[in-house]
N, C-alpha and C positions, 0 to 999 in steps of 0.2 A: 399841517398834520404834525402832532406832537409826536417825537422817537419815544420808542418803547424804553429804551435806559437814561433818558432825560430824567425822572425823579430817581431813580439810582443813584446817577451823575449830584445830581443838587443835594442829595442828601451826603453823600461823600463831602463833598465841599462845605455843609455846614458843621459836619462831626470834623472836620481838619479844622475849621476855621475854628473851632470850641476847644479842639485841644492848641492851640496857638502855632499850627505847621505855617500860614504864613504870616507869622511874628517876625519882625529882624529879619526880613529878604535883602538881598543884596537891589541896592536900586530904589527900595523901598522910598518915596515920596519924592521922586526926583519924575520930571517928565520924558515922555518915552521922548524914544530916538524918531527922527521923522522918517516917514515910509511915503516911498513911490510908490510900490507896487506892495498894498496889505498882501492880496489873495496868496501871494508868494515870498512873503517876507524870510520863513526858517530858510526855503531852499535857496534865496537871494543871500541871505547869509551866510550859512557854511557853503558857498561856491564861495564868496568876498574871501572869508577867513582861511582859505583852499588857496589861497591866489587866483583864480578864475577872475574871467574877466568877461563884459558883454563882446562880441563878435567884434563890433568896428572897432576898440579898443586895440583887442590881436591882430587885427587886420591893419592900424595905424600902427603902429608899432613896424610890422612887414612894411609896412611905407617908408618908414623912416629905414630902414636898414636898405633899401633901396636905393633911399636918397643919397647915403652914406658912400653904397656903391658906387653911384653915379659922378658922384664928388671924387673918389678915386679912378676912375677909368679914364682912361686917354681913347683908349681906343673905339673909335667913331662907331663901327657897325653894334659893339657894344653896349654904348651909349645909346644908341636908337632903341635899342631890342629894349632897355631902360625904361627909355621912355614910354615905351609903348606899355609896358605891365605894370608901371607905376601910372598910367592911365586908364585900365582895367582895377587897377589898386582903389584910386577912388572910387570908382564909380559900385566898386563894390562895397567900401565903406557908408557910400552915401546910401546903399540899398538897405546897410545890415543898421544904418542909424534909423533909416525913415522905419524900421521891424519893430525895432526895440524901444520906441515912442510908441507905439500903438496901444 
């Protein structure tokens, strides 16, 4: 079923296209950038250009600063409690990767 403002729409774009609005675009004849994800490319982008990151990304990141801890702690019951949440660490990583591949 055709939208009501589809010839609306097409007729805009050929009165732009006649007075020359997209003449000299920035980009203009160069191949697009590759997309994983079309259906959400703007909002994939301005998070990218946000600093935003996918989940297991932030979540590696808290891995590593764990690890970090771990490498400085002597003290043993510490080190366990470590180990124990940087083992909860992954497995939360590997939950928010297997999400963000679907």
């Amino acid at each position: 079923m055709k939208h009501p403002l589809e010839d609306l729409i097409e007729a805009k774009i050929v009165e732009a296209q006649k007075e020359g609005a997209f003449d000299n675009l920035v980009g203009m004849g160069k191949p697009l950038e590759p997309c994983d994800d079309p259906e959400n490319i703007l909002f994939s982008k301005v998070v990218r250009n946000h600093g935003g990151a996918p989940e297991f990304v932030v979540l590696g990141r808290e891995l590593a600063q764990m690890r970090a801890e771990l490498r400085e702690t002597g003290d043993r019951t510490r080190r366990h409690e470590i180990m124990k949440e940087m083992s909860m660490m992954e497995a939360k990583i590997d939950i928010a990767r297997k999400q963000f591949t679907r």
